[in-house]
N, C-alpha and C positions, 0 to 999 in steps of 0.2 A: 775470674775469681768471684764467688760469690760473695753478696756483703749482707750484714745484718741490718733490717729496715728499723725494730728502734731494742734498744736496753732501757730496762729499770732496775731497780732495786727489789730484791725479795722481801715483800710486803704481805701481811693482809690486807684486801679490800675491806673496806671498812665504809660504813657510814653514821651523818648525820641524825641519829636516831632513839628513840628511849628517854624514859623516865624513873629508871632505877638509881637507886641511890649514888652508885659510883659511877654512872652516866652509859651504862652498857644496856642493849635489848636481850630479848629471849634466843636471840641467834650469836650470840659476843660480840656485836659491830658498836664499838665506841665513839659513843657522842663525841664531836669537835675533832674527832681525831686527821692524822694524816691520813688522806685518801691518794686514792690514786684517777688519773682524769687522761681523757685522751690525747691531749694536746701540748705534754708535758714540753719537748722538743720547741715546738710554737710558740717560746717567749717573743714578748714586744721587744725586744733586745735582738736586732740581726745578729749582734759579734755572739751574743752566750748561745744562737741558734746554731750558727755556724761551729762555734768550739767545741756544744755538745754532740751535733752530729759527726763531727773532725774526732771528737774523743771516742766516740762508739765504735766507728770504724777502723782505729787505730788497738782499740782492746780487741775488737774480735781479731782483727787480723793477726795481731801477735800471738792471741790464745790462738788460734786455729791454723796456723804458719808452724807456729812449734810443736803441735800436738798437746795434747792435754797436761802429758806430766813431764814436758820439758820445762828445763830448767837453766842452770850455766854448763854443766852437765849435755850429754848426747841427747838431739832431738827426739819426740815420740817413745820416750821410754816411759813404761807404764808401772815403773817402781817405786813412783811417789817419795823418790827419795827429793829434800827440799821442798819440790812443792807440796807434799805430801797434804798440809796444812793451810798454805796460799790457794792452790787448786780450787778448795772449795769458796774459801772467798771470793777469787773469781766468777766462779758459777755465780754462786749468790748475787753479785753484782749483775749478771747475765739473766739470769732468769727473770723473766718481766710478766709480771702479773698481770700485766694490760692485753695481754692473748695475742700478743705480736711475737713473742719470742719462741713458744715452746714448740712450734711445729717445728722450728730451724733446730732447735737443743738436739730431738728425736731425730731429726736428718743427718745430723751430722758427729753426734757420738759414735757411732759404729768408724767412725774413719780415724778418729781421733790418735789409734794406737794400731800397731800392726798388729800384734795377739791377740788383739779384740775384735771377733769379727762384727760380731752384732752387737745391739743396743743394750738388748737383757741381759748379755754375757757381761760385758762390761760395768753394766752396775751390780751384778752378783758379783762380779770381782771385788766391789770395790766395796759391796757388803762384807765380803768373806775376810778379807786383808783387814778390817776396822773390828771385826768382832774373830778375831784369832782365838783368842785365848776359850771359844766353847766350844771349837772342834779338838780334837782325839789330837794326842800329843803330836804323833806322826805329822799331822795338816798344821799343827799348830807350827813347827820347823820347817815347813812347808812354805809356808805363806809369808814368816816374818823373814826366810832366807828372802824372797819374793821383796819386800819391802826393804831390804839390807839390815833391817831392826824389827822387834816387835815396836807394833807402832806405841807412842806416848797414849797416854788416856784422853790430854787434850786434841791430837792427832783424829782420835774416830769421834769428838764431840763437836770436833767442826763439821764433818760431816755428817754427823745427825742431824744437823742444824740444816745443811743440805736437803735433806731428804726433806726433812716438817717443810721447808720451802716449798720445792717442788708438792708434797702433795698438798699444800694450801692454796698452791696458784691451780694445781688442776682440778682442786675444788670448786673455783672459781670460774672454771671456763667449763667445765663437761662433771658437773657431780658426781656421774656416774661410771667415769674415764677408771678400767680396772687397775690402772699405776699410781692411785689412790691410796689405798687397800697395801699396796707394795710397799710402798713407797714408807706407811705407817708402819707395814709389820718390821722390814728394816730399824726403820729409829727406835722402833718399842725394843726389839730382840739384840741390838747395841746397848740400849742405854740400860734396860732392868737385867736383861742374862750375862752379858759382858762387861758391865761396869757396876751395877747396883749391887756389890758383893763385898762380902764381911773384912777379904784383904784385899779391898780398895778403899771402900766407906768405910769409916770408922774414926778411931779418936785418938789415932796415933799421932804426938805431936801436937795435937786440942786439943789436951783434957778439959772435959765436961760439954768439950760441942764437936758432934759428927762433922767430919770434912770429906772430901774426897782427894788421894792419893796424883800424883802427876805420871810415874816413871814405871816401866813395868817389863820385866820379856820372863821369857819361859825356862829362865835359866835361875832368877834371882828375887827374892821378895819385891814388893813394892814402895819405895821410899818419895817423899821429897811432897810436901804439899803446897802446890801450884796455885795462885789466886787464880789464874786464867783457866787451870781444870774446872776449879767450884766454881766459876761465872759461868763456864759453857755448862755445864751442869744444871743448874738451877734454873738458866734459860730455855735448855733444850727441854727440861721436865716439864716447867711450867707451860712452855708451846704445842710439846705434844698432849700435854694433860688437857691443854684448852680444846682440840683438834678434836679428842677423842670425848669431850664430853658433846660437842655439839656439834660431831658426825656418829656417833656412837652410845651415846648416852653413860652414865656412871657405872650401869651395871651390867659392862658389856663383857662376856665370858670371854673374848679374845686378848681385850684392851682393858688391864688394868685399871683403871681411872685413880681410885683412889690410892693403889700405892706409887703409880705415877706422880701424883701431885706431893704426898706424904715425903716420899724422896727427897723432892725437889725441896721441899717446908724442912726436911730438916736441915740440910746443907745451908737455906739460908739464912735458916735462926742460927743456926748452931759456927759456921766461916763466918759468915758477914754480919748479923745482927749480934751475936755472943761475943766474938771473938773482934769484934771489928777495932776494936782502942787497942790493940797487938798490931794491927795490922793497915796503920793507918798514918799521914805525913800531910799535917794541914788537910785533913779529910777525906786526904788520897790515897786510893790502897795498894801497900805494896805489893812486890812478888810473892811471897809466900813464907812457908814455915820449914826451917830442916828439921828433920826425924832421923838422919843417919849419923857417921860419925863413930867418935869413942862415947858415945852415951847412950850408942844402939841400942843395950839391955834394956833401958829405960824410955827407953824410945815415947813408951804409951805417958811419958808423963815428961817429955824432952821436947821443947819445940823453942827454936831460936829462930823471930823474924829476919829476915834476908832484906836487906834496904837496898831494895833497888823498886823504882817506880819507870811502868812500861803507860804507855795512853790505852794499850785493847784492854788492859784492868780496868780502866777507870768507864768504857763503854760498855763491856759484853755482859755483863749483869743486869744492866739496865732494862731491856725487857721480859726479863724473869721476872723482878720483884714489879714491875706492872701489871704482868698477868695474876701473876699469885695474889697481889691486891682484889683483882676482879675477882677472882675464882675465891677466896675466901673472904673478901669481905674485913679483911685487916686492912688499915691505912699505913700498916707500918712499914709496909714495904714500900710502897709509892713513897712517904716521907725518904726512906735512905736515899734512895734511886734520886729524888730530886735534890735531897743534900750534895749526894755524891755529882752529880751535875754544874750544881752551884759552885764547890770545890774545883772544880775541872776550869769552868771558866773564871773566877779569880785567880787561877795560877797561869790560864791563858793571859789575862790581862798583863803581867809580867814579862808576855814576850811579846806582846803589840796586838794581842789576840789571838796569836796564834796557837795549836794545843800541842806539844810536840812531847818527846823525850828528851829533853835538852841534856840532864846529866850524861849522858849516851851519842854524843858526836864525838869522832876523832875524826883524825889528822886526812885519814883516806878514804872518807866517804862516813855514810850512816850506818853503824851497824856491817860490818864488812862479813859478817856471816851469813849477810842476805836476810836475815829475818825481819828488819826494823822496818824496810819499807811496804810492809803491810798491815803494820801495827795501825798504823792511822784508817789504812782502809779496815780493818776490823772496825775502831772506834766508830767512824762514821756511819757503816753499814746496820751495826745493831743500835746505834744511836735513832735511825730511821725505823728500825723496830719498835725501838720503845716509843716513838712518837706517836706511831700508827697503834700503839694498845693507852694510848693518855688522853683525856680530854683536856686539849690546848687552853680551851677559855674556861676552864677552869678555874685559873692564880696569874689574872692579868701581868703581875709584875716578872711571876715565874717565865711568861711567855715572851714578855719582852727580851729576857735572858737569853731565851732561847735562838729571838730572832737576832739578838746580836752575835752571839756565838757563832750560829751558821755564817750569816755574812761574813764575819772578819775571818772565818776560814777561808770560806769559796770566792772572796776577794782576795786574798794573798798566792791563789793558786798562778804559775806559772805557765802558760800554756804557748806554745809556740809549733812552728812544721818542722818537719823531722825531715833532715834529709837524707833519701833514700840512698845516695851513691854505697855504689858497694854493698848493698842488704840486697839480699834475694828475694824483692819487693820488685811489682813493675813502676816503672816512672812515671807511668800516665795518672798513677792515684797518689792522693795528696794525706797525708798523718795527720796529727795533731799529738804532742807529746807534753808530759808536763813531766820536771826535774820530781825527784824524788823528794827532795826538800827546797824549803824557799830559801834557806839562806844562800842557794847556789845558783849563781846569775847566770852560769853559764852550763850547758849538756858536757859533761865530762865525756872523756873519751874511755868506753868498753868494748869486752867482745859481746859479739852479735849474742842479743836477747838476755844481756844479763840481768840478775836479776839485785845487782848494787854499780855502783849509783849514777848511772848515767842514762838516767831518766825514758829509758826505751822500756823498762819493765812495766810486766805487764800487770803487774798489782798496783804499781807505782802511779800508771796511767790510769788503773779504774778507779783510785783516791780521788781524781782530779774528777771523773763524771759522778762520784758517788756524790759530791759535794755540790756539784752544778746541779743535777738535778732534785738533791736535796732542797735547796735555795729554792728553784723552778716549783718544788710543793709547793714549800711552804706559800708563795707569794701567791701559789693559785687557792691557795686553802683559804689567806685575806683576803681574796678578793670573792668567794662564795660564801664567802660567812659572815 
């Protein structure tokens, strides 16, 4: 079996650099920020060296054991049903900007599904299934039969998020690698021909501020506004708007620039900075706004918040409204984003530090619909985004926030060996697994590769390295700066 030599986090490389006001150069590499360094695995610490190479190997093998879009569901089936949305998180977690990973990514997606024989095929699939709704009606029942559903809006914005990844890292290692270029014209042709449209955006349910729509297929209008749509939205705009301005320039005839960013600028004046006292619990933002119902007719002036508070709310907007800072030159986004942070960890403080969805445990695990346990790996993953577009020393007091937040996470992770009996795993290799939540001392018992709660999953596992090597930056960031 082959194994993976190292994982990171999908990052911009970034450097120490500049004298612009909000601490960025002529290239977007932000002063202070999180970088990325060779030796992340190489703590002075054997036990976190050992756990984080224990956790690497225990994510790939799960992802690449089940095939890409297995789930609790039949192995290798490439219908993204359930993971439809984890999947890319996964990747994300996978993809390593430090040019260790992506030869193995190219190597090994063509195997990943048996319908997919090659590489291109595969991610044109997995473009064509996320932007349905702009081919010809016929492909459009086509595709979502293909996926059991048309996918959710937030569905193809995790995987833009994907894509601006990938071509940021192979920016970084070959500028002139043509899955660059791909890579972009994907994320642009989801996010502005597939999503950026009058019944999705709009102010159905906000009156007076533009949002974006959660729920959609090819049968029935679009209802239900999702905070986790408008956060991958504003992130995804604001990351591909940064991409295309400094690989492309503003006024590039392929690449929109400025109604990339304009998009993104209104969803997040108009959701999050207009709208935010609707949509907000001690600072924290809820689920969303309903628009459907008996009040349908009035929809465009009907919106009752949903109180329910998830943790990837209170992270995946984070590094939108840091970019859209640099990129215009407003401080108001950066203010929310560090508010919104501050909030995150004084309610953490109320569970020992920990950042969890606590309203949301029962009786049989977390979330027994399988979704919750990668609520946290979303939080964490674009939490490490937004670090990597903020200057750290910046708001001394802000950073100490910071460094306690991480810690009292990535110190309550549970990590322990997995025993293989019975898993169609050889004996001779050794796991490292972490329970899906701390409050549970012990690995419950599931079927093989579930994805609740019996800490084998594989989202559940990359929580546990998102955070180790979180930790691992940051301390290598103190210690070069």
């Amino acid at each position: 079996m082959r194994r993976v030599t190292l994982i990171f986090l999908p990052i911009f490389v970034l450097s120490a650099c500049s004298t612009y006001n909000l601490g960025y150069d002529k290239s977007g590499k932000i002063k202070n920020s999180l970088t990325v360094n060779n030796k992340l695995c190489e703590s002075n610490d054997t036990l976190i060296t050992q756990q984080t190479i224990g956790l690497k190997n225990t994510v790939y093998n799960l992802f690449f054991t089940q095939g890409i879009f297995a789930g609790q569901d039949n192995n290798a089936r490439s219908d993204f049903k359930y993971q439809r949305w984890q999947v890319p998180l996964v990747i994300g977690a996978m993809i390593d900007l430090n040019q260790n990973y992506l030869g193995q990514f190219h190597d090994f997606l063509p195997v990943l599904t048996a319908d997919q024989q090659t590489y291109n095929s595969l991610l044109e699939n997995i473009y064509q299934v996320n932007n349905w709704d702009t081919f010809s009606v016929t492909k459009q029942q086509q595709l979502c039969k293909q996926t059991q559903h048309c996918l959710y809006i937030d569905d193809r914005l995790w995987w833009v998020n994907v894509f601006l990844s990938y071509a940021d890292g192979l920016t970084n290692l070959d500028n002139s690698n043509p899955q660059i270029d791909k890579m972009l014209n994907y994320a642009y042709k989801i996010y502005i021909d597939g999503i950026s449209r009058d019944d999705y955006l709009n102010q159905i349910g906000t009156p007076g501020a533009v949002s974006l729509m959660w729920f959609s297929s090819n049968q029935r209008a679009a209802e239900y506004k999702s905070t986790i749509s408008n956060s991958l939205y504003v992130t995804a705009g604001a990351r591909l708007a940064k991409l295309i301005k400094y690989r492309y320039g503003t006024n590039n005839n392929q690449f929109n620039y400025n109604l990339v960013l304009n998009n993104a600028k209104i969803v997040a004046d108009g959701y999050f900075l207009g709208y935010f006292n609707k949509l907000n619990m001690n600072g924290l933002l809820l689920d969303g706004i309903t628009t459907g119902g008996s009040s349908l007719i009035h929809r465009e002036s009907y919106g009752t918040v949903v109180n329910q508070m998830f943790t990837y709310n209170q992270g995946v907007v984070l590094p939108g409204m840091a970019i859209l800072a640099q990129l215009t030159g407003d401080k108001k986004y950066m203010q929310f984003a560090k508010q919104l942070i501050l909030s995150s960890y004084n309610y953490s403080n109320q569970y020992n530090g920990f950042f969890d969805d606590y309203g949301y445990l029962n009786p049989n695990g977390w979330f027994s619909d399988g979704d919750g346990i990668a609520f946290r790996l979303a939080y964490w993953q674009y939490f490490s985004l937004f670090l990597e577009n903020y200057d750290l020393k910046s708001d001394a007091k802000f950073y100490n926030i910071i460094l306690n937040f991480v810690t009292n996470n990535a110190n309550q992770l549970i990590i322990r060996k997995l025993n293989t009996q019975g898993y169609p795993w050889s004996p001779n290799l050794t796991y490292l697994v972490s329970p899906n939540h701390n409050n549970y001392s012990a690995l419950a018992t599931g079927k093989l590769f579930t994805n609740f709660p019996d800490g084998y999953s594989t989202p559940g596992t990359a929580t546990a390295l998102e955070l180790l090597i979180l930790k691992q930056r940051i301390s290598y960031l103190e210690k070069t700066n």
